[in-house]
C-alpha positions in Angstrom: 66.4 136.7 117.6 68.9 134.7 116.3 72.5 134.3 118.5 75.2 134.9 116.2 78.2 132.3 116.6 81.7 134.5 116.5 83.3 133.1 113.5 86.5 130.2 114.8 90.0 131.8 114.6 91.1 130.1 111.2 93.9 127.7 111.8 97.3 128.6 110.2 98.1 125.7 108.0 100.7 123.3 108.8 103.9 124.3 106.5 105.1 120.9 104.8 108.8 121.9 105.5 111.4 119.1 106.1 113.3 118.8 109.5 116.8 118.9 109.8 116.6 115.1 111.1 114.2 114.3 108.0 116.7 115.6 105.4 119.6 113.9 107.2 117.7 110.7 107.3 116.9 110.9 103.0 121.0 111.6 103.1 121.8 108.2 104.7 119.0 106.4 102.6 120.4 107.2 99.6 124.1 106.7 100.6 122.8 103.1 102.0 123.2 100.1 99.9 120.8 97.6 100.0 123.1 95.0 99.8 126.3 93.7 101.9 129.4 93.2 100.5 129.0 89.3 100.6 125.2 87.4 100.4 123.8 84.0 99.9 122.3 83.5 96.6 118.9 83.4 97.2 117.9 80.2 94.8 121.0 77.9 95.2 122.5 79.4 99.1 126.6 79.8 97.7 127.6 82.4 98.8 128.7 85.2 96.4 131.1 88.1 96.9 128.9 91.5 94.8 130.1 94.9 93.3 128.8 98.2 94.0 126.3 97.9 91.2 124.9 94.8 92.5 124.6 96.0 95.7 123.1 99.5 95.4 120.5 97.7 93.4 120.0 94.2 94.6 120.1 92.5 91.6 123.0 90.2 91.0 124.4 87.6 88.4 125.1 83.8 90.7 127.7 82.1 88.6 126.2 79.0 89.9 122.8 78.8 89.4 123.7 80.7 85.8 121.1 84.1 86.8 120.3 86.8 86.8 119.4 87.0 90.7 116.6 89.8 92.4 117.8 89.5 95.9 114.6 90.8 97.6 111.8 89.5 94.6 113.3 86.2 93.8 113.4 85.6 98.2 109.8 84.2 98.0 
């Protein structure tokens, strides 16, 4: 005769539901610019003084070096 395994208890699944502290944290991200008010240009080092625009994206015009700067890309 055969012993018959009882059959697991099926887990409950996990429920993909944001935490207070998770939502709060994609607030601040978003509101977070990801540039300061003032940076070094990162191809000829002046240092430039950006707008909103330029600093929620990170991309910037350097009246010096004449262009169009990506402050994270053009770091290399």
């Amino acid at each position: 005769a055969k012993k018959v395994e009882p059959e697991p208890e099926p887990q409950p699944e996990p429920v993909a539901e944001k935490t207070a502290e998770e939502i709060h944290h994609d607030d601040v991200e978003m509101s977070e610019k990801l540039l300061p008010e003032t940076v070094n240009c990162v191809l000829c080092r002046n240092s430039l003084k950006l707008n909103e625009e330029e600093q929620d994206k990170g991309v910037y015009f350097c009246p010096y070096c004449n262009r169009e700067v990506d402050h994270i890309h053009d770091a290399d």
